[in-house]
N, C-alpha and C positions, 0 to 999 in steps of 0.2 A: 365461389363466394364464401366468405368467412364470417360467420355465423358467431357474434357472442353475444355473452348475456347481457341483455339491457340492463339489468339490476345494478352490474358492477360501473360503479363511479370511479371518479378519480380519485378520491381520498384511499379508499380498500383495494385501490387497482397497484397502488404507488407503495401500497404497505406490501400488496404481494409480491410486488418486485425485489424491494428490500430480502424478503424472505429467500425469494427462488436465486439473489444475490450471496446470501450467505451461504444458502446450499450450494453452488456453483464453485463457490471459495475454493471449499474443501470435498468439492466431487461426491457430494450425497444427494438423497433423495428427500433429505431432512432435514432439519436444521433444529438449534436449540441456542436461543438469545433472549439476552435480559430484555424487558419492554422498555429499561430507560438507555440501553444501545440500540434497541428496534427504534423506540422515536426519535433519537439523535440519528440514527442515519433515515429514515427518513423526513425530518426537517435537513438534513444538511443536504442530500441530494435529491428529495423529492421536492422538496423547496414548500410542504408542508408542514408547520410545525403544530402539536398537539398535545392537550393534555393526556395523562393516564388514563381517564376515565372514557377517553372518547378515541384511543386506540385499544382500549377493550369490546369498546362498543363495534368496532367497525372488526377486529381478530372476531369477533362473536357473528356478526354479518360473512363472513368469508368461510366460517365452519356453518353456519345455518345452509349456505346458496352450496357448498360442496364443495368448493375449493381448497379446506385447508383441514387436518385434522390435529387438535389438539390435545395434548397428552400432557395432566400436572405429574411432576414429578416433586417425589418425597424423600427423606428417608427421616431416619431416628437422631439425633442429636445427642451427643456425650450425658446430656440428665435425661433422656426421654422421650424429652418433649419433639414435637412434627416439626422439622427443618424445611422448608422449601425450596426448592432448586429452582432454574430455570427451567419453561413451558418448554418440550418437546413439539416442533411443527413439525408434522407428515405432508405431503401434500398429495393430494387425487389425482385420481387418472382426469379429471376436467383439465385439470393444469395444464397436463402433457401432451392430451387430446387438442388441446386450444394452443397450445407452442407447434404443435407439429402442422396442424391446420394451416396457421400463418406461416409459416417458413415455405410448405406446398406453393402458398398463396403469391408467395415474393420469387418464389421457382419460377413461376408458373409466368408471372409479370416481367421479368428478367430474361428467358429462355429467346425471344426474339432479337436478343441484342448478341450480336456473336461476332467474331471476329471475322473478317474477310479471313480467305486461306492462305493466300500469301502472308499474313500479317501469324497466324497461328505455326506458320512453314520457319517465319524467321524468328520466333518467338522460342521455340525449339530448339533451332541451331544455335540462339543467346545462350538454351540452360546446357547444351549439349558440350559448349566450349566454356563455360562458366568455368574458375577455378574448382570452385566447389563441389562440383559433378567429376573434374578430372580427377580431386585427388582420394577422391572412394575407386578409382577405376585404378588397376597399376599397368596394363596393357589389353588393348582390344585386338581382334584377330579378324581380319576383314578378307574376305574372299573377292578376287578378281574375275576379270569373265575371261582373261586365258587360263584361267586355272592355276597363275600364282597365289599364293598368298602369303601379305603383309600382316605385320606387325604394327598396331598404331600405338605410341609413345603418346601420350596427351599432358607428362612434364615437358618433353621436348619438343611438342609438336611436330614430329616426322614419323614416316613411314621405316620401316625397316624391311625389307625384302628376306626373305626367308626361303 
């Protein structure tokens, strides 16, 4: 059974998605996005949309519950003065722990639907004669049970005797 936190709603659930979307992008663990590209995509595909102050409030709910960890980034500016960058998001092992749960979960749901074996038997011989599969192969070498053995061509589809 799959266990999550009651706390998390749908508004902070739809923002984490967003997030663990952009880290997915580009195959990290992190992510680092403006809050006015974080709310645009989630009003465009959370079907959310929100002011500034109240996707602060809910990034704020998702580092208080442990889900997300947030990093301001700075540096110095050409006079001095503090420049702001985009917020670095880390995210928790809750994240990963609660992704890998459900996927268990949907294994676990799925595992009784299987293919009869005849259907898995011909499913096989589809990818074994596929183009695709013949033209990584340049020749197969097949033993016989008198002890010849062919040559299988799989551009030509013939046997060659050897």
């Amino acid at each position: 059974m799959i266990r999550f936190d009651s706390n998390l709603r749908s508004r902070p659930l739809v923002l984490l998605s967003a997030l663990l979307g952009i880290a997915k992008k580009h195959n990290k663990k992190y992510c680092w996005v403006s809050q006015l590209k974080l709310a645009n995509l989630v009003g465009t595909y959370g079907g959310i949309w929100m002011s500034n102050r109240t996707l602060n409030r809910d990034l704020r709910f998702l580092e208080d519950e442990g889900w997300i960890e947030r990093i301001r980034r700075h540096h110095k500016g050409p006079d001095g003065k503090i420049m702001f960058a985009c917020t670095l998001y880390k995210f928790k092992a809750k994240v990963f722990n609660t992704l890998f749960s459900i996927g268990n979960a949907v294994k676990r749901l799925f595992t009784h639907y299987r293919l009869p074996r005849w259907a898995e038997y011909q499913l096989s011989q589809k990818r074994a004669s596929s183009p695709v599969a013949a033209s990584s192969v340049e020749k197969v070498l097949i033993s016989e049970k008198d002890g010849r053995v062919s040559q299988w061509n799989p551009r030509t589809g013939e046997y060659i005797e050897r």
